[in-house]
C-alpha positions in Angstrom: 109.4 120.1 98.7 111.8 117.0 98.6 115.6 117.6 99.5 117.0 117.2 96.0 115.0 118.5 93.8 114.3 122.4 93.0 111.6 123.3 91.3 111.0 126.6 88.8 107.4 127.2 88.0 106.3 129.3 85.2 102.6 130.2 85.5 100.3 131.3 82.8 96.5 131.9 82.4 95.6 128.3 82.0 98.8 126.1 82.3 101.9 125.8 84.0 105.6 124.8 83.4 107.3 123.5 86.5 111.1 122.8 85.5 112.4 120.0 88.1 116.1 119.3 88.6 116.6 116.2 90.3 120.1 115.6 92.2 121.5 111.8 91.3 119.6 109.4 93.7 116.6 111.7 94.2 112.7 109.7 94.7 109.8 111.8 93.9 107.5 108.9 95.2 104.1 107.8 94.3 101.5 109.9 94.1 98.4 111.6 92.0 97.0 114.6 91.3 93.7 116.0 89.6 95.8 117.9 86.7 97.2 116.5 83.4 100.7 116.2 83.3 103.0 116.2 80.5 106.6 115.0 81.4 109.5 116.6 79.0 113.3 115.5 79.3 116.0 118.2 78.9 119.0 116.5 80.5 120.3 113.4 81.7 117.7 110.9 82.9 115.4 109.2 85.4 113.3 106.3 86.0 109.9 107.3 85.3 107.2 105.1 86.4 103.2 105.7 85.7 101.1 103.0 87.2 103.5 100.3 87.2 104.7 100.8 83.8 108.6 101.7 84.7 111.5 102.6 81.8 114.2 105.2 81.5 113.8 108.3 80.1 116.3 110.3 78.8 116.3 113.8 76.9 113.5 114.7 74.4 111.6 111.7 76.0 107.7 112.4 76.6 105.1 110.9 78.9 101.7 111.9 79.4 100.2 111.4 83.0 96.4 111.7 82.6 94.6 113.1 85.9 94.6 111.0 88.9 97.1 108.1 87.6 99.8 106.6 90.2 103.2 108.1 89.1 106.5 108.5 90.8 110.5 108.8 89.4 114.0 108.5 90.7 117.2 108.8 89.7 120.1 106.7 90.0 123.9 107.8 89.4 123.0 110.5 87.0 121.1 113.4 87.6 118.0 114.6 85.8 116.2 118.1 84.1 113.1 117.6 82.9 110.0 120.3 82.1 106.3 119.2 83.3 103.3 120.9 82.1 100.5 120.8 84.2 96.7 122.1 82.9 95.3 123.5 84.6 98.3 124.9 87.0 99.1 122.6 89.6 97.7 124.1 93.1 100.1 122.3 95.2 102.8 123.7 93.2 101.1 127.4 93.1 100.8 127.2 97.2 104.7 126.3 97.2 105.8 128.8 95.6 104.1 130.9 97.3 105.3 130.3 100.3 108.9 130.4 99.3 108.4 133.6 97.5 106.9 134.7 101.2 109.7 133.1 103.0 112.3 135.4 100.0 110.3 138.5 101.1 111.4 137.9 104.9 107.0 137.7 105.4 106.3 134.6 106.4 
């Protein structure tokens, strides 16, 4: 979606796991999104910023995003892997994947 970052969704039933590794001085900017989102560091660290409210997170941080809040991140000289769990499964997510997995098939 973003040139640095690659995304590895896991879907089940009712919620979804999309683990995001972000190359050093990657911007996921702005945006919202009607699904919950729970934001899990693994490795290294980011600049996470939900409505305004910025800090630096860094592994086995949390952040909740309820639905429809402003959020965004970047990284600066250090790269970041972090887990977010969306519920229910994030449908922009679901249609990317889809079309890479189409794109992996030689269909689209």
């Amino acid at each position: 979606m973003l040139p640095g970052l690659e995304f590895r969704p896991v879907l089940g039933e009712k919620t979804m796991v999309n683990f995001v590794r972000f190359a050093p001085h990657v911007e996921a900017p702005n945006h919202v999104h009607i699904e919950e989102q729970i934001v899990i560091v693994l490795e290294g660290e980011f600049e996470f910023d939900i409505d305004g409210d910025v800090w630096t997170m860094r592994p086995g941080d949390v952040a909740v995003v309820p639905p429809w809040v402003p959020h965004g991140a970047h990284t600066n000289d250090v790269g970041c892997l972090e887990a977010d769990v969306f519920n229910p499964p994030r449908q922009t997510l679901l249609k990317y994947a889809e079309a890479q997995a189409l794109k992996l098939d030689g269909n689209s």
